[in-house]
TIMI-742943 format. One record per residue (C-alpha): x, y, z. Coordinates in steps of 0.02 Angstrom, whole numbers, padded with zeros to 5 digits, always signed. Example, Ala and Ser with C-alpha at 12.3 -4.5 7.8 and 13.67 -1.06 7.14 Angstrom:
// residues 2
+00615-00225+00390
+00684-00053+00357
***
This chain:
// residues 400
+00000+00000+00000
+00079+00166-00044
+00062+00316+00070
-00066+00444+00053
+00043+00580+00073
+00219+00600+00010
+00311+00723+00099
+00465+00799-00001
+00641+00814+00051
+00742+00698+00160
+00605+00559+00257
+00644+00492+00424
+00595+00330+00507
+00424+00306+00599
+00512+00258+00748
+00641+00436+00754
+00463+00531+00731
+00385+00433+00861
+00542+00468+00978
+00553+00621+00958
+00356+00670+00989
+00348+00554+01138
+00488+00675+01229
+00377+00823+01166
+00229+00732+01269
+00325+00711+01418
+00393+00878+01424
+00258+01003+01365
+00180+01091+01484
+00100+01261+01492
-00039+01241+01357
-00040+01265+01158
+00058+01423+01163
+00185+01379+01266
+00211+01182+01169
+00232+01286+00987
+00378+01370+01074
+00443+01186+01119
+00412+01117+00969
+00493+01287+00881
+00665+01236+01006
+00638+01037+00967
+00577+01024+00791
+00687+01194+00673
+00815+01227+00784
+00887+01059+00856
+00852+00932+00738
+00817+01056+00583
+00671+00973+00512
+00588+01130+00459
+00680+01305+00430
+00606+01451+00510
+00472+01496+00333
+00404+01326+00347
+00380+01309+00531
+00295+01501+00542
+00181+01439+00394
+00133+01285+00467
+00084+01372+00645
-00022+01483+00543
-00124+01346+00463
-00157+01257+00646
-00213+01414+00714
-00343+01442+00594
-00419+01273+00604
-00520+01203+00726
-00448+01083+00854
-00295+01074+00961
-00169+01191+00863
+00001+01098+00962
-00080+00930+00896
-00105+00974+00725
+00068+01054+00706
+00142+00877+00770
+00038+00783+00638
+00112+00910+00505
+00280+00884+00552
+00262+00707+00571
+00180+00689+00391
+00319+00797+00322
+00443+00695+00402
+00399+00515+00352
+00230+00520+00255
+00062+00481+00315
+00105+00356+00438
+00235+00485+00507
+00069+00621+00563
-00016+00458+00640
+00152+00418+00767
+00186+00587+00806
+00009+00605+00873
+00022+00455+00966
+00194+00505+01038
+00129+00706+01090
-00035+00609+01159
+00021+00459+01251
+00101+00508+01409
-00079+00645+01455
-00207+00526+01397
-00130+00377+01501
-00110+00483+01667
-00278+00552+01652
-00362+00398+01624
-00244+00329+01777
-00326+00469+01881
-00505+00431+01814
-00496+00244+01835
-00437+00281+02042
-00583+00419+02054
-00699+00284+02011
-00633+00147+02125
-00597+00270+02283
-00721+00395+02366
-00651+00585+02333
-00805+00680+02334
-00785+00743+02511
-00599+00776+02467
-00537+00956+02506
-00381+00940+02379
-00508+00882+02247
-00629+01043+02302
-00451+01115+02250
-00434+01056+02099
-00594+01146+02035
-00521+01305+02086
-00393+01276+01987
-00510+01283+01844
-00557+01424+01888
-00412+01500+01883
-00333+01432+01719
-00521+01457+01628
-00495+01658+01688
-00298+01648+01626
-00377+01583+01436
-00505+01719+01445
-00366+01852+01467
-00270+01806+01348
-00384+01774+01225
-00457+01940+01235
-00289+01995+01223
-00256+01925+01071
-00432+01899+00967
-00528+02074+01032
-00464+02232+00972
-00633+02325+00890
-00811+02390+00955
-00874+02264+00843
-00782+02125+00908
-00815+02166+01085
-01009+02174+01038
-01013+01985+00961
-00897+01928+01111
-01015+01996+01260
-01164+01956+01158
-01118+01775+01151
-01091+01766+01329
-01257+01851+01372
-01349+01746+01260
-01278+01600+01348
-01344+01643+01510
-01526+01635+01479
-01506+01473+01349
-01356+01387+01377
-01343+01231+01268
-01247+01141+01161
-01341+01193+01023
-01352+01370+01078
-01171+01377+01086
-01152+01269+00900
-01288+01424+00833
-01211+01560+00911
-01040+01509+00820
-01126+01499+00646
-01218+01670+00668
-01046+01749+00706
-00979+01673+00582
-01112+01762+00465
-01101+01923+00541
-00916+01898+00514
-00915+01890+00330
-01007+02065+00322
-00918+02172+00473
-00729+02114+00431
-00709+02057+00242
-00634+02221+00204
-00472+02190+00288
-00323+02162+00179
-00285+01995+00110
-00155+01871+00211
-00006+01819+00162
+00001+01686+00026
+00148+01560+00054
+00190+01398+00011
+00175+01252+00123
+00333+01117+00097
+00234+00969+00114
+00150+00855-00023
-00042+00789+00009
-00120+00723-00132
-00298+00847-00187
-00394+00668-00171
-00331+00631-00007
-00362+00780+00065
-00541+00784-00020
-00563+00622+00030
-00540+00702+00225
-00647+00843+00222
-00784+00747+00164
-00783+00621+00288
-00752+00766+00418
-00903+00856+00361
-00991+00685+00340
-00967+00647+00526
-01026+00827+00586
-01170+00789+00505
-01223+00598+00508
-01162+00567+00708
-01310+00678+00769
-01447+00624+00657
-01398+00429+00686
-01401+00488+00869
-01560+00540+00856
-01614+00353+00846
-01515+00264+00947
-01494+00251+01145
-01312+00180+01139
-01216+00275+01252
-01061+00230+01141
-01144+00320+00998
-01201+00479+01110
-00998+00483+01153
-00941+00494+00992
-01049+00620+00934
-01012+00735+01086
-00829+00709+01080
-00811+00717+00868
-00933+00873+00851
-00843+00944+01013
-00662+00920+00923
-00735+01009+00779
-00808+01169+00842
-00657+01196+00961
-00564+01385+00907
-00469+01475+00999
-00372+01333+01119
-00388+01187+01199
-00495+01281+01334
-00659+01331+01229
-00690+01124+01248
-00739+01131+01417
-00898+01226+01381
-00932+01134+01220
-00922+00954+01329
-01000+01000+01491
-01155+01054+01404
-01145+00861+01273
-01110+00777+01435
-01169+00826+01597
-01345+00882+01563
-01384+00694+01508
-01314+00614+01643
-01162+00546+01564
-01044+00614+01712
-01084+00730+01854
-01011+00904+01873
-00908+00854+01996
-00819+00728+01902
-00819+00835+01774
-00742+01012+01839
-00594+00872+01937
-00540+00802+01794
-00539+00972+01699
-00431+01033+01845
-00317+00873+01847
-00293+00911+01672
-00187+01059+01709
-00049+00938+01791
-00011+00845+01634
+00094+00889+01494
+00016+00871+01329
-00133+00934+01230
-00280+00997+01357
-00386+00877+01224
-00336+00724+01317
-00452+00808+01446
-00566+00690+01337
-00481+00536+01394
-00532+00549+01588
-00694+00590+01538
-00709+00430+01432
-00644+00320+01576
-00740+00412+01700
-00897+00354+01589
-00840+00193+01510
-00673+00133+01580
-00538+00093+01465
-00649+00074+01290
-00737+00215+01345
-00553+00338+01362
-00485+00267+01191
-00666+00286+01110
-00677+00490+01177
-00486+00492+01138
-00506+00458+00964
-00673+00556+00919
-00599+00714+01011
-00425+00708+00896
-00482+00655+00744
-00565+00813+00681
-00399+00902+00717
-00316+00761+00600
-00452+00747+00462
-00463+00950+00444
-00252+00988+00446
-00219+00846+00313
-00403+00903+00209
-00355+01078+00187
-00161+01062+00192
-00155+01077-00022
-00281+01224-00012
-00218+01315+00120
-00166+01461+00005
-00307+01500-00071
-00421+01480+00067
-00299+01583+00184
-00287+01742+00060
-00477+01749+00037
-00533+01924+00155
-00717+01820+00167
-00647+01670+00264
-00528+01769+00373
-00684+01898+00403
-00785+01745+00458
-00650+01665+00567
-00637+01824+00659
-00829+01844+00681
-00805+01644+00765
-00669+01692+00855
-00767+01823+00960
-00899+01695+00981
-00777+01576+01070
-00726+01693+01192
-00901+01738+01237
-00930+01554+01253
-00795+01543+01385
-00837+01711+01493
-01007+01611+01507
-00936+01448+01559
-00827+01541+01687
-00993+01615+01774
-01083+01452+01746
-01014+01307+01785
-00851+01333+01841
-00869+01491+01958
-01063+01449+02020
-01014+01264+02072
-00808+01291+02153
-00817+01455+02238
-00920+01426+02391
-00841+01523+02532
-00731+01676+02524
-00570+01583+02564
-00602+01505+02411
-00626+01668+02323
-00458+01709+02368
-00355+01567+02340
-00444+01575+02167
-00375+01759+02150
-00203+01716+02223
-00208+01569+02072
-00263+01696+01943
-00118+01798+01976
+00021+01692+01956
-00044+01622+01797
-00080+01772+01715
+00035+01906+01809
+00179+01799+01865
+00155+01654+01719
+00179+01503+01825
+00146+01346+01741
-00035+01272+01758
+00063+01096+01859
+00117+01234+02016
-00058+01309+01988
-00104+01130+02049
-00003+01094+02169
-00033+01257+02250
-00218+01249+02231
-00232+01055+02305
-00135+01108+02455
-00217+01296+02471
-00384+01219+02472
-00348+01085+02612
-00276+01214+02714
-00444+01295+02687
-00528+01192+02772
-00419+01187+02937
-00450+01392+02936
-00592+01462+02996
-00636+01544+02804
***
């Protein structure tokens, strides 16, 4: 069988790719930003790969997709270093070490008795904290007009009297629309060329069954009452809808998940604030939630809907990325979406995350302390942990 992709210049072997993404995996902490600056260190400047053009490009093309950008870029690199079997290892590799730790820590939640834990109490403040970190730098980056601002508050307002999952799925479209017609006159993008080969009927061949899935999981949901089915539909059309960083999921699955009694949201707000301790994409988030649900075949079933948007969508628009990328329509619509996201999260914030951790004004305060060395200081989410297991036990021998 001959590869679907064919990746010029020099190839390497599955197992160097592999390698070489596995010690990305076990080193990578700090969230998507922070892993394209390892990657940038790993990946152009010690084992020259890429050169600086290439890797830039390639960033740019994860970023404006949906999905985990870190993840995409590894699947990239690994298809450019040794073909399509070369993007499938490198995923595994940057995966692995997250998804098997959280599903450790899911499989012992199930089998002990936390809920009356104070460290675990902790670890929802952490989410807090980090979910207020991605909100201020997202603003940062994505909100610079009136008109931005508008689409951004009015998503989060419109979230908090109908909060859904198909709220949140309609309230991405319609900024999308209103997109297209406030911010198509900006200037084209920069046209480049990607150095990477994917064949037009590969990548066709991708986006179909990408937009096949978004569409067929939900109606063949519709008549079915197989939990297994309900899972991959949340976790696929989840993985799809994600811009903006790893954290717009949590939103997007709490509302798929918890409403229907899949997991509680107290299982669910733990294991998004264990997430924080692992290196690795924040989409392996995905993988407690499936063993928390399902055991083991439950994790590698969530595991593989919630990645493989992010893998169908970077190899299906890799050989149009030019075109696509210069056209002032698309970019106006991706910023209209990108508004939407951040909305999305301000109203997850309020509701879940801030209505169901902070119950007493000591936790109000280790939640601020948290905020500011993430955002001010720019500790690493794994201290945020630590500190925020240990504040919160020592909460509860204070009178706060």
């Amino acid at each position: 069988m001959t590869d679907p992709s064919r990746a010029p210049g020099k190839q390497g072997s599955l197992a160097e790719v592999f390698l070489v993404s596995l010690k990305l995996g076990l080193v990578s902490f700090g969230g998507p930003i922070a892993h394209l600056g390892t990657f940038h260190n790993e990946y152009v400047i010690l084992k020259k790969w890429l050169d600086e053009k290439s890797y830039t490009d390639l960033v740019g093309l994860c970023q404006f997709l949906p999905g985990p950008a870190s993840s995409q870029l590894g699947i990239s690199i690994g298809t450019i270093r040794a073909g399509f079997w070369g993007g499938i290892v490198a995923w595994f590799g940057f995966t692995a070490p997250s998804a098997i730790a959280l599903i450790v820590f899911a499989l012992l939640l199930r089998r002990f008795d936390f809920a009356g834990a104070a460290w675990i109490h902790g670890l929802k403040i952490v989410a807090v904290a980090v979910v207020a970190q991605a909100i201020f730098l997202l603003w940062k980056k994505l909100i610079r007009s009136t008109s931005q601002i508008g689409i951004a508050i009015g998503a989060a307002l419109a979230l908090s009297f109908w909060n859904s999952s198909f709220a949140q799925i309609t309230l991405i479209f319609s900024a999308g629309i209103l997109g297209y017609f406030l911010f198509k006159s900006r200037s084209d993008a920069e046209v480049f060329s990607l150095p990477i080969g994917v064949s037009h009927r590969f990548a066709i061949g991708c986006l179909c069954l990408f937009f096949g899935l978004l569409a067929l999981l939900p109606a063949i949901r519709l008549f079915s009452s197989d939990a297994r089915l309900w899972m991959a539909d949340s976790f696929f059309r989840s993985g799809a809808l994600v811009f903006g960083g790893g954290h717009v999921v949590l939103p997007l699955l709490e509302k798929e998940l918890v409403p229907i009694g899949l997991i509680s949201e107290q299982d669910f707000l733990v294991g998004y604030g264990a997430a924080q301790a692992v290196p690795g994409p924040l989409f392996t988030f995905a993988s407690y939630l499936g063993a928390v649900i399902g055991g083991i075949p439950g994790a590698i079933l969530a595991t593989f809907f919630i990645f493989l948007p992010a893998y169908l969508s970077i190899i299906g628009v890799l050989p149009f990325w030019n075109s696509i990328r210069s056209d002032r329509r698309v970019q106006g619509i991706l910023t209209g979406v990108n508004c939407a996201v951040v909305g999305i999260l301000i109203a997850a914030f309020y509701r879940p995350l801030w209505t169901d951790s902070i119950r007493s004004f000591g936790d109000f305060c280790l939640a601020s302390v948290l905020v500011v060395l993430l955002v001010f200081f720019k500790f690493p989410s794994w201290i945020a942990v630590i500190v925020g297991s240990l504040g919160s036990v020592l909460i509860r021998l204070l009178p706060l």
